[in-house]
N, C-alpha and C positions, 0 to 999 in steps of 0.2 A: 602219656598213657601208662608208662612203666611206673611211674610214680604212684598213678592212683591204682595202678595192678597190684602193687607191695602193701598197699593198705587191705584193697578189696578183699585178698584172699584171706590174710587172717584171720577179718570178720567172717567171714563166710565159715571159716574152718572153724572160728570161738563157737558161734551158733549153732553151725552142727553138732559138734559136741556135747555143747550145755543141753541142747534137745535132746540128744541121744540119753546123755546120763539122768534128766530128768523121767522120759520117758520108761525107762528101765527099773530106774526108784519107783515107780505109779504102774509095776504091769497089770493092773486091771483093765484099763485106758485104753491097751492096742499103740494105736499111732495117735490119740487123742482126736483130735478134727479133721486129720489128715487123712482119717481111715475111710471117713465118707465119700471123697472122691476116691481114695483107692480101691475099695472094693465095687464102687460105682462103677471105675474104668474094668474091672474084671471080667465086671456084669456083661458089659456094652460087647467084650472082646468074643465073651460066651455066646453072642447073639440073646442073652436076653435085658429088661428092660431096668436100670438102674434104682426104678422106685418101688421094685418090687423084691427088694435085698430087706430081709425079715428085718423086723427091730431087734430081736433078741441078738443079732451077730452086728449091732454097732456099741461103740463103747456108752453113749448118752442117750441110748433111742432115738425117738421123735422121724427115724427114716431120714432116706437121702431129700433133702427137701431144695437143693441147689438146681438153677435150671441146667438141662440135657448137658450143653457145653463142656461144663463144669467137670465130666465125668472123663471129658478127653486130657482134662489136666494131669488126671495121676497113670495115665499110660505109659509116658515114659518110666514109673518107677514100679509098677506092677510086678518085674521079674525079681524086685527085693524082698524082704522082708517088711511088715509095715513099720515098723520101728528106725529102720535102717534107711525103708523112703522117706520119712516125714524128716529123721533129722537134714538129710541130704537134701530134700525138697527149702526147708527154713533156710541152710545154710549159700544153697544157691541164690535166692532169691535176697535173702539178706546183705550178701556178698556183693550180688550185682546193681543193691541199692547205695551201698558205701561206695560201689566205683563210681557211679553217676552224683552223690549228693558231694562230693568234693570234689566236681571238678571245679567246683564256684569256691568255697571254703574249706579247709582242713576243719575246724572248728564246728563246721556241722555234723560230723561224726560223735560228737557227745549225746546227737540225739541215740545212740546205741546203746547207750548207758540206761536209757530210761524207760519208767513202768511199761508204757505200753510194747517196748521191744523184750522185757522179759517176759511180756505176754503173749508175742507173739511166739518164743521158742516154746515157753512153757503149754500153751495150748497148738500148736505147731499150726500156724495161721502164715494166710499169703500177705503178710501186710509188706512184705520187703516188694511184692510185686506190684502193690499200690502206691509206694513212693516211688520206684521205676518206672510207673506210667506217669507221673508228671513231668518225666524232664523227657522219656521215650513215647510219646502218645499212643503211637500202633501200639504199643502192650495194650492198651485199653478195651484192646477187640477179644483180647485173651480172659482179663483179671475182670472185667465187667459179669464173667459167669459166676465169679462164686463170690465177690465185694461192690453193691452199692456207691461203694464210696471213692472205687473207682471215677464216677461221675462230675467228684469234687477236685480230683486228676486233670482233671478234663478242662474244668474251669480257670486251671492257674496254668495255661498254654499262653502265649503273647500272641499267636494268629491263629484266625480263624481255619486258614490249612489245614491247619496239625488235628484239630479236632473234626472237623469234617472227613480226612482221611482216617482217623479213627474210628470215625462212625460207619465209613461205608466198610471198611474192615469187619469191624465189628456183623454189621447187617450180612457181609456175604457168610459169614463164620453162622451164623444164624441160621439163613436160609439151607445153609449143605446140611446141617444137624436134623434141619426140617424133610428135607430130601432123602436125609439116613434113618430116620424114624419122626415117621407124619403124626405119629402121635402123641406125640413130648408134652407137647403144652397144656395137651389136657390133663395127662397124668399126672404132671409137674402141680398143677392148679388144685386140682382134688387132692393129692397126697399132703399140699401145704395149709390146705382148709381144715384138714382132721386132724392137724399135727398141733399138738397143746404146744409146743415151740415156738410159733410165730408168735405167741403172746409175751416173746420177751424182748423183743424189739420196741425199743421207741425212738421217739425222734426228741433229741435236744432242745430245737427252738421250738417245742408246741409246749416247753413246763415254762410254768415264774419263772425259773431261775435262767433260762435258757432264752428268755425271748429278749433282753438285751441284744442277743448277738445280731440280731439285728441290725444293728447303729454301725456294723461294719459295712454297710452297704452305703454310708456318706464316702467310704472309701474305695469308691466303685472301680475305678481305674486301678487299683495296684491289684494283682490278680491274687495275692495271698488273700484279702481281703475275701474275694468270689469264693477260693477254696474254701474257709471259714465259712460263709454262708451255705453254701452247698454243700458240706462238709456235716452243719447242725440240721438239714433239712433232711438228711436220707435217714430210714430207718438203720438202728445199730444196735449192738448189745453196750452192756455198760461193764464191760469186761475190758477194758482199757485196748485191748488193740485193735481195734475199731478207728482209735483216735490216732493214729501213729503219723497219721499227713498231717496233724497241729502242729509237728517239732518243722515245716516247710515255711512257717512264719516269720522266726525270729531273723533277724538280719543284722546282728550281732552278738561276738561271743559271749558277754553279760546276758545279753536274752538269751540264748541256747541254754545256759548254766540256769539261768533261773527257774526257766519252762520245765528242762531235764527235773531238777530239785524237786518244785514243784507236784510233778509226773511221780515221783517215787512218795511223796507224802501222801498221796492218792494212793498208792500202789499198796502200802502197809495201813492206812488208815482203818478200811476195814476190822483189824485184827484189836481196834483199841474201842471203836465203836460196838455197841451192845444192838446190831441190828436182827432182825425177825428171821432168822434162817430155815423157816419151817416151809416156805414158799415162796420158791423158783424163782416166780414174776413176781410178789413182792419184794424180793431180795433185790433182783437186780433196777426196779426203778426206784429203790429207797435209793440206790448210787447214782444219780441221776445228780442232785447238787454237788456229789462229788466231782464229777466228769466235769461238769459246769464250772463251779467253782475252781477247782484245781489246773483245768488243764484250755477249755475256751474263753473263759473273762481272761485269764492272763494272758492268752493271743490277742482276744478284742482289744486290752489298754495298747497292748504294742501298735498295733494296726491305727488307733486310732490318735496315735503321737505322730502319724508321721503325716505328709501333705498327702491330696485329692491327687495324685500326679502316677502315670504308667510308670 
C-alpha cells in the first residue's frame, strides 16, 4: 500500500495543479463543470432548490441539469473557492484512481498520460471517480449522480455481490434525497426537457461507425468486453472524457501505449480537421467517428484477440 500511496499522491498533486493553472489561464469558466455541483451544493445548503440557480451565474448555461444527488457532491468543497474546489476535487479523485489502478500493473498508469485524462483536468470532470468505481463498486452509489457511465463500472465487477451492493447503496442514497426534497425528479425532468444541452449527448453504438462494437459481446465472459459494451450504450458527450474507462481494456503495456497514443491523436485532431464550429450539436456528433475510431475499435481489436474465457 506504501508503494501505490508514493505513486497516488503525485498524480493527484500533478492534476490538481494542471487544473488549477488551467482554470486560472480561462477565468471566464469559474471552476468549468465543477461549478454546477458547486453552486448546486450552496443551493441545497441555502434550503433552496439546485435547479433553480439562474443560468446567467453558470460558466456554459443550459442550468444545473444533473439529478438532486449530484448536488451533495460539491458540499464537502463549498467553503473553497471554486477554482480551488474543482482543482482539489480532479486531483483527489484522480489520485485515488492511480492508487487503485496499480494495484494490478504499474504500466497502467500511462493511462494518465492520455487525451481523455487531460480532459478530465481541463474540463474539471469526475472521471478519476468512474475509474474508482470499477475496482471499488460502492462508489457507484456516489458517481452514478453525475456519470452514466458509471453503469459500464458496474459491468466489469467479477460477482454479482459487488454490484448488487452497489445498487442497493445506490437506491438508499436515492430514496433520502427523495425524503430531503420530494420534489427532485420532477424538476430535475422539466429543467432537462428545456435545456438545448441534452441534445449533445449521443450514444456510440446507435452511429455506423459505432455499431461494430458490438462483436465485443462474442466476448461475453471477459468483463472488459461488458464495460465496452455498456460503455458505447450510455448517452455521452464526445469531449473525450467520457471515454476514460476504455484505458480498463488493454492488458498489456504495448496495448496501454498504443490506446494512450491513440487517445492523444484524437485529442489534437480536431485542431487539423476543418469541422462546422458554428453549432454546438453539430460540433460534437461530427466527433463521433473520432471517438469511435480512435479510442473504441482499438479496445474492440484488443478484446477480440483474446479467448471467450472469465
Amino acid at each position: 500500500m506504501r508503494a501505490r500511496l508514493v505513486v497516488a499522491v503525485p498524480v493527484g498533486c500533478a492534476f490538481a495543479a494542471a487544473t488549477y493553472a488551467m482554470l486560472l489561464a480561462r477565468a471566464t469558466i469559474q471552476g468549468a463543470d465543477f461549478t454546477y455541483p458547486w453552486l448546486a451544493a450552496r443551493a441545497v445548503l441555502h434550503g433552496q432548490s439546485p435547479y433553480a440557480i439562474p443560468t446567467t451565474a453558470l460558466p456554459f448555461g443550459g442550468g444545473f441539469l444533473y439529478p438532486w444527488p449530484a448536488s451533495l457532491l460539491g458540499v464537502p468543497f463549498v467553503w473553497m473557492d471554486v477554482r480551488i474546489a474543482g482543482a482539489f476535487m480532479v486531483g483527489l479523485t484522480m489520485g485515488l484512481a492511480a492508487f487503485l489502478v496499480c494495484r494490478e500493473h504499474r504500466w497502467r498508469l500511462f493511462m494518465f498520460l492520455s487525451g481523455p485524462a487531460f480532459m478530465i483536468a481541463s474540463s474539471v470532470q469526475w472521471g478519476g471517480l468512474v475509474i474508482a468505481t470499477a475496482f471499488v463498486p460502492v462508489l457507484g452509489s456516489i458517481s452514478a449522480a453525475t456519470k452514466p457511465s458509471t453503469l459500464a463500472a458496474l459491468a466489469y465487477q467479477r460477482r454479482w455481490s459487488d454490484v448488487v451492493r452497489a445498487c442497493v447503496a445506490g437506491l438508499a442514497i436515492l430514496g433520502l434525497s427523495i425524503a430531503i426534497a420530494p420534489h427532485w425528479p420532477g424538476d430535475w425532468i422539466r429543467k432537462a426537457r428545456a435545456s438545448p444541452v441534452g441534445h449533445q449527448y449521443v450514444v456510440p453504438l446507435f452511429t455506423w461507425t459505432g455499431a461494430p462494437i458490438l462483436l465485443a459481446l462474442t466476448r461475453w465472459r471477459r468483463r472488459e468486453a461488458r464495460l465496452l459494451v455498456c460503455l458505447a450504450v450510455v448517452p455521452q458527450t464526445t469531449f473525450l472524457y467520457d471515454q476514460f474507462l476504455v484505458f480498463l481494456v488493454p492488458e498489456t503495456r504495448v496495448e496501454m501505449l498504443a490506446a494512450v497514443t491513440l487517445s492523444l491523436c484524437v485529442l489534437v485532431a480536431p485542431y487539423y480537421i476543418n469541422f462546422d464550429r458554428t453549432n454546438t450539436v453539430t460540433l460534437i456528433r461530427s466527433y463521433v467517428p473520432l471517438i469511435n475510431f480512435g479510442l473504441y475499435w482499438p479496445a474492440l481489436i484488443m478484446i477480440l484477440c483474446r479467448p471467450n474465457e472469465a
